[in-house]
TORSEVEX-377131 format. One record per residue (C-alpha): x, y, z; residue in one letter; residue number from 1. Coordinates in nm, 2 decimals, m for minus. Example, Ala and Ser with C-alpha at 12.3 -4.5 7.8 and 13.67 -1.06 7.14 Angstrom:
BEGIN
u:1.23, v:m0.45, w:0.78, code:a, pos:1 .
u:1.37, v:m0.11, w:0.71, code:s, pos:2 .
END
This chain:
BEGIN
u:0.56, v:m0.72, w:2.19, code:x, pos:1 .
u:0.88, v:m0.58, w:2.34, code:x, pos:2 .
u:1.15, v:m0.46, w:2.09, code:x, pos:3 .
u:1.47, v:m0.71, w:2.05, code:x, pos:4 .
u:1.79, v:m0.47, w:2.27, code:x, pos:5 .
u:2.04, v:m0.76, w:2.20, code:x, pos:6 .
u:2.08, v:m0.95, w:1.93, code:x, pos:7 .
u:2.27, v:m1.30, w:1.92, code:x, pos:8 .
u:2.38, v:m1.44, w:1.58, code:x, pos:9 .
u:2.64, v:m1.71, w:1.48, code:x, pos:10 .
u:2.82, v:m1.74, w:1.15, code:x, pos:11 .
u:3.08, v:m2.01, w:1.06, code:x, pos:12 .
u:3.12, v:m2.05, w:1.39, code:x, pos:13 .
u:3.15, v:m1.70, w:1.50, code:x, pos:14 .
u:2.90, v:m1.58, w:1.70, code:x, pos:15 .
u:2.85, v:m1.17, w:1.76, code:x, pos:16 .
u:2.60, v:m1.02, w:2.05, code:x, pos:17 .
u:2.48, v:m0.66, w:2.04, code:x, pos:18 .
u:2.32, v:m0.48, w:2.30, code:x, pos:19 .
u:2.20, v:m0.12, w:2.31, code:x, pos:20 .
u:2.08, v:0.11, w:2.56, code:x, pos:21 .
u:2.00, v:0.52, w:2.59, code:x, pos:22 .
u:2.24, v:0.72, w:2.68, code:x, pos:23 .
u:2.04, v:1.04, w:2.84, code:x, pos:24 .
u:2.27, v:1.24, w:3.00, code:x, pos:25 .
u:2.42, v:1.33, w:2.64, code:x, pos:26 .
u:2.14, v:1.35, w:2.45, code:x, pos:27 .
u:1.92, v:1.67, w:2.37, code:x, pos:28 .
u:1.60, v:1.55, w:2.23, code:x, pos:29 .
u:1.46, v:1.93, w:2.19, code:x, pos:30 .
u:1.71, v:1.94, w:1.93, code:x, pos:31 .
u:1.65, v:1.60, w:1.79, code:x, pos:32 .
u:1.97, v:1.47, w:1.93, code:x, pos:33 .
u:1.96, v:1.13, w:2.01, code:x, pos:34 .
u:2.23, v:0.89, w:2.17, code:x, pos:35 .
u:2.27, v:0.57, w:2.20, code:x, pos:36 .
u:2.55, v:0.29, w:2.30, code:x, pos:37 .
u:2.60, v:0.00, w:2.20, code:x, pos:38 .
u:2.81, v:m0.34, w:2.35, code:x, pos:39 .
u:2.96, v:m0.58, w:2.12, code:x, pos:40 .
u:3.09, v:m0.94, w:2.21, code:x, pos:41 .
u:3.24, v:m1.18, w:1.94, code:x, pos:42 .
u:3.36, v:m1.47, w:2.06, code:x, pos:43 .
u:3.50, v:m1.79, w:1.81, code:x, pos:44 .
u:3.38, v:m2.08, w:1.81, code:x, pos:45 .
u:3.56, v:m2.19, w:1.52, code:x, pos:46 .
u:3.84, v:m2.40, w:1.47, code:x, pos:47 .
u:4.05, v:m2.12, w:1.34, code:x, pos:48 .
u:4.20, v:m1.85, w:1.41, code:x, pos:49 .
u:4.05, v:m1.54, w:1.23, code:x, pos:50 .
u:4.08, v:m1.18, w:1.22, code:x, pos:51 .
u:3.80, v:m0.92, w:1.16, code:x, pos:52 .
u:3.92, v:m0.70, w:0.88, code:x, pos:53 .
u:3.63, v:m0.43, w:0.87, code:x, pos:54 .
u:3.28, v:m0.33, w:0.98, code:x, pos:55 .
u:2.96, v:m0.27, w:0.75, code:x, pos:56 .
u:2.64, v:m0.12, w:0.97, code:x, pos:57 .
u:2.28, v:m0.04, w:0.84, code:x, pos:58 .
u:2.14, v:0.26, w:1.11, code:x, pos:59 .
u:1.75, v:0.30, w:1.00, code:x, pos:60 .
u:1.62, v:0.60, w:1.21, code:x, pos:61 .
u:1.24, v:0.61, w:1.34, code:x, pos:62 .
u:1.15, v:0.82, w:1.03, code:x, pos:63 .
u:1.28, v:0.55, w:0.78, code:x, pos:64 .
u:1.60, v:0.72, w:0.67, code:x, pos:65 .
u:1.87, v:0.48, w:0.61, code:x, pos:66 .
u:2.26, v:0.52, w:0.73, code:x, pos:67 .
u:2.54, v:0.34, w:0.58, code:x, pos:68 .
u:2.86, v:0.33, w:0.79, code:x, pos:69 .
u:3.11, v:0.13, w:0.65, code:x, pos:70 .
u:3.53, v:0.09, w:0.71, code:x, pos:71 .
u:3.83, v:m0.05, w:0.85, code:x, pos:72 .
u:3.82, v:m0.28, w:1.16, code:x, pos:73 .
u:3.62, v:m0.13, w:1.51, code:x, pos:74 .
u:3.74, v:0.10, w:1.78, code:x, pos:75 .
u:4.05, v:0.12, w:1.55, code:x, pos:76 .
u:4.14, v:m0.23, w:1.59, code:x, pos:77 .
u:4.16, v:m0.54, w:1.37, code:x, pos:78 .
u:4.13, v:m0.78, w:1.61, code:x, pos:79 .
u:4.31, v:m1.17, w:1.58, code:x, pos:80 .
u:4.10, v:m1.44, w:1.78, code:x, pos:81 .
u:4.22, v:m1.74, w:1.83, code:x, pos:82 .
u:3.97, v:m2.04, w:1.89, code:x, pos:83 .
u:3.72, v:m1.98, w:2.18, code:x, pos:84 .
u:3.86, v:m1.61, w:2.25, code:x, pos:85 .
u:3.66, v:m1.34, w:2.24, code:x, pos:86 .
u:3.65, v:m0.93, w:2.20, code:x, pos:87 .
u:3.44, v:m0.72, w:2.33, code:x, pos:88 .
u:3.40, v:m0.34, w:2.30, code:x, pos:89 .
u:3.15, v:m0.06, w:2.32, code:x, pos:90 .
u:3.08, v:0.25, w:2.05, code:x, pos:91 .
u:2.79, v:0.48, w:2.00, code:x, pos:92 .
u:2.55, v:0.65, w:1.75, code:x, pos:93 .
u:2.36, v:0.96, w:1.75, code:x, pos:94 .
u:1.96, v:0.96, w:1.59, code:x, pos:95 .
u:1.77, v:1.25, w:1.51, code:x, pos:96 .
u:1.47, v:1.00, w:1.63, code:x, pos:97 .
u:1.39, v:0.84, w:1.96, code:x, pos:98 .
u:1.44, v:0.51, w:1.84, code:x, pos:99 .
u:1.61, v:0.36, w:1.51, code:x, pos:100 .
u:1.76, v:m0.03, w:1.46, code:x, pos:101 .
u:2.13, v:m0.12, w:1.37, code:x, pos:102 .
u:2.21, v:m0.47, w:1.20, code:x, pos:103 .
u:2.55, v:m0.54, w:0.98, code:x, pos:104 .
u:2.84, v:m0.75, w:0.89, code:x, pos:105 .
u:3.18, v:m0.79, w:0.99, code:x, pos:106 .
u:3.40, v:m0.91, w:0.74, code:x, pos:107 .
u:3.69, v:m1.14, w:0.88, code:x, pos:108 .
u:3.96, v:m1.40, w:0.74, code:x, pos:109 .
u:4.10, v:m1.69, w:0.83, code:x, pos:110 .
u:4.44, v:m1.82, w:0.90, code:x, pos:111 .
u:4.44, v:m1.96, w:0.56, code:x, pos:112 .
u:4.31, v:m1.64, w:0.37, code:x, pos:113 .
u:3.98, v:m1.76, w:0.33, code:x, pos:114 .
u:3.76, v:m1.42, w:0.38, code:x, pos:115 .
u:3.35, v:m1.45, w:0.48, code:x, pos:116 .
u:3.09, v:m1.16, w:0.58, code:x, pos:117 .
u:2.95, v:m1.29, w:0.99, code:x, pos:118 .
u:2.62, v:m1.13, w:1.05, code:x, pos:119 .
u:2.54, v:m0.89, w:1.34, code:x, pos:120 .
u:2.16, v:m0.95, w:1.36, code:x, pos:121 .
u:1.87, v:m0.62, w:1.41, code:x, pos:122 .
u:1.87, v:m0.46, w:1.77, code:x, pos:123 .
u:1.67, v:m0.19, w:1.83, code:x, pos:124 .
u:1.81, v:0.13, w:1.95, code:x, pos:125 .
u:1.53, v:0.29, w:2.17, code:x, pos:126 .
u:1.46, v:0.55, w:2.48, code:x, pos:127 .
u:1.35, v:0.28, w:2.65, code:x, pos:128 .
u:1.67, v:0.10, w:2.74, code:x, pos:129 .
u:1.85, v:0.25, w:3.04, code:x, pos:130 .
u:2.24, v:0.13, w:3.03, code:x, pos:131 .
END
């Protein structure tokens, strides 16, 4: 069975995509160096605006250690998206494995201060995906 490279996941009408891929050229897996990048696409669906207030990731490595990476909005933004707009960007993380999976939350509020958690769904992060 192949491994999942994109994940597609909606919550409250927000829907987030992830897709990874190697990056070779700056990896250095004789030192246990890793890289990988990663595409992000959130689009809202929703009838309201919202804006995503912070990020929450889970990185599990090939050897089962676990990675937290937690803060404030993504590529130093807090993005506002109106109904059916979207925002896309694209970030990185380094393994000490040749493969690893990423899943999370973003956490986002409405226009009316209601705050909810919208799932970004497993992906694996593997030497087999060329970008």
């Amino acid at each position: 069975m192949a491994t999942p490279i994109m994940s597609d996941v909606t919550t409250e009408g927000i829907r987030v995509g992830a897709r990874a891929y190697y990056l070779p050229e700056e990896s250095e897996p004789d030192k246990h160096e890793y890289y990988f990048g990663y595409r992000i696409l959130i689009l809202n669906s929703s009838s309201h605006t919202v804006q995503l207030l912070s990020r929450h990731w889970q990185i599990i490595d090939g050897s089962g250690t676990q990675q937290e990476v937690a803060g404030d909005g993504v590529v130093g933004e807090q993005p506002i998206l109106e109904p059916n707009r979207a925002f896309k960007y694209a970030s990185f993380c380094k393994l000490p494995t040749h493969w690893g999976t990423m899943e999370g939350h973003y956490r986002m509020r409405r226009e009316d201060g209601y705050e909810f958690d919208v799932q970004i769904g497993r992906f694996w992060l593997t030497t087999e995906n060329q970008a």
